[in-house]
C-alpha positions as CSV (number, residue, x, y, z in Angstrom):
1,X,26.4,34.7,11.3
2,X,23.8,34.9,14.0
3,X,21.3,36.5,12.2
4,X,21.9,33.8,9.6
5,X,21.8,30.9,11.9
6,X,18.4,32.5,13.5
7,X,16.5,33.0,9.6
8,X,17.7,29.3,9.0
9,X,16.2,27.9,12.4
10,X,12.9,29.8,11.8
11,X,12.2,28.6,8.9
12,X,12.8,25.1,9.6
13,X,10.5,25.5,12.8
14,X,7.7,27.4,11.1
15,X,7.7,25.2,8.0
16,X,4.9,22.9,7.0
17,X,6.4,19.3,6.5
18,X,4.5,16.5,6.3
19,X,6.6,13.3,6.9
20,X,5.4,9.3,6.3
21,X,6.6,6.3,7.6
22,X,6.0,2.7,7.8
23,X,7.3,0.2,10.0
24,X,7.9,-3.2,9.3
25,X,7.9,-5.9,12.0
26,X,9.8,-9.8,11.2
27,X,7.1,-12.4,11.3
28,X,7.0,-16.2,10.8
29,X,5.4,-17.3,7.2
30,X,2.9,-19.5,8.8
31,X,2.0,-16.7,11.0
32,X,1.1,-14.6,8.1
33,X,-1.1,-17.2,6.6
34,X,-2.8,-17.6,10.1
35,X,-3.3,-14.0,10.6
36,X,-4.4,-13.5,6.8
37,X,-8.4,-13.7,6.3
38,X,-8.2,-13.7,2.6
39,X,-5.0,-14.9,0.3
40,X,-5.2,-14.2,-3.2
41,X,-3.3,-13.8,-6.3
42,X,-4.4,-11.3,-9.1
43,X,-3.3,-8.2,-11.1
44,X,-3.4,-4.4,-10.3
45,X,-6.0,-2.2,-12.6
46,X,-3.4,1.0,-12.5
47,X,-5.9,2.5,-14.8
48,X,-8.7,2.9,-12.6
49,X,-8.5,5.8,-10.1
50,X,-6.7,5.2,-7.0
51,X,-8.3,6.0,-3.7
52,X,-6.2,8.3,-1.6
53,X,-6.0,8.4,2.4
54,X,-4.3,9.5,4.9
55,X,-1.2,7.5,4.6
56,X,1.0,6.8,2.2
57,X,-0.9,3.9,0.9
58,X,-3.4,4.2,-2.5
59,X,-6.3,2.0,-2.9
60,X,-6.3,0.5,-6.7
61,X,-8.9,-2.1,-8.0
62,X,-7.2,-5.1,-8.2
63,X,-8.6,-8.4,-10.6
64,X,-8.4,-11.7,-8.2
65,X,-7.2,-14.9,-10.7
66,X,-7.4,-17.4,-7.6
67,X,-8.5,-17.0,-4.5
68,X,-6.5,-19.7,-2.2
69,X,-8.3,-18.9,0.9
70,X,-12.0,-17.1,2.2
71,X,-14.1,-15.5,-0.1
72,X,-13.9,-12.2,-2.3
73,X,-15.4,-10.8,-5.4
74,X,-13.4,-11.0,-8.9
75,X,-12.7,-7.3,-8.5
76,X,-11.5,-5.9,-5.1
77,X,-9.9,-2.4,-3.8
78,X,-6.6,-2.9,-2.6
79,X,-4.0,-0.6,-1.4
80,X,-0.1,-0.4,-2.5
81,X,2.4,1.5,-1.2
82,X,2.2,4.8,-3.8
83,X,6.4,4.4,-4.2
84,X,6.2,0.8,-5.3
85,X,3.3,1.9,-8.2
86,X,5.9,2.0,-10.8
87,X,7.8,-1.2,-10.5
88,X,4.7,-2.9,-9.5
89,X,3.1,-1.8,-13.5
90,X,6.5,-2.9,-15.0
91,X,6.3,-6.4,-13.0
92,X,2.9,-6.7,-14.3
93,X,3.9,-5.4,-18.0
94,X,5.6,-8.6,-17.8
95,X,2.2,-10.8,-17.0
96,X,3.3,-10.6,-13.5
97,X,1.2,-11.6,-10.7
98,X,0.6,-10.6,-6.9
99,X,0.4,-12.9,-3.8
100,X,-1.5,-10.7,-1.8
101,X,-2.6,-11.8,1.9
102,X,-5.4,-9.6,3.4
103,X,-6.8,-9.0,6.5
104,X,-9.8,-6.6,7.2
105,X,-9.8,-3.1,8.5
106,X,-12.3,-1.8,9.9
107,X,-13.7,0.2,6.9
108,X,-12.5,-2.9,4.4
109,X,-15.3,-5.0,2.5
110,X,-13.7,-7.4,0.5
């Protein structure tokens, strides 16, 4: 039992896992449209090639219909959550639309 217990500890200690998380704070509405540089609302182009990081979030071109506030190009790079890819292509199968609000990172060009 021992010997068991020792195989089943070394493995879980020598093991490669990788592990994501995200965090999700409460915030006011009207702080979100303060904090947000860019609001928009527009479609996800699953078709083009996603652009992977180092989190669990994909970049995806993304087709603005209305821009509500600062200024962006008709065709942007915006990132989704990779497990929300599927319900996200059957909301928009639907003509379903995205309210996105945007702020700049550091390596962001909108």
């Amino acid at each position: 039992m021992k010997k068991l217990l020792l195989v089943v500890v070394s493995l879980l200690l020598f093991t490669d896992v990788s592990v994501s998380a995200t965090n999700w704070a409460k915030i006011e509405p009207q702080e979100v449209i303060n904090h947000a540089e860019v609001i928009v609302v527009g479609q996800y182009d699953f078709a083009s090639k996603p652009v992977r990081g180092d989190s669990i979030f994909q970049g995806y071109d993304f087709h603005v219909k209305h821009v509500y506030q600062g200024e962006v190009a008709e065709k942007i790079t915006v990132g989704i959550d990779q497990y929300d890819v599927n319900w996200a292509e059957q909301f928009q199968s639907t003509d379903g639309q995205f309210l996105l609000f945007l702020t700049k990172g550091v390596e962001d060009d909108f």
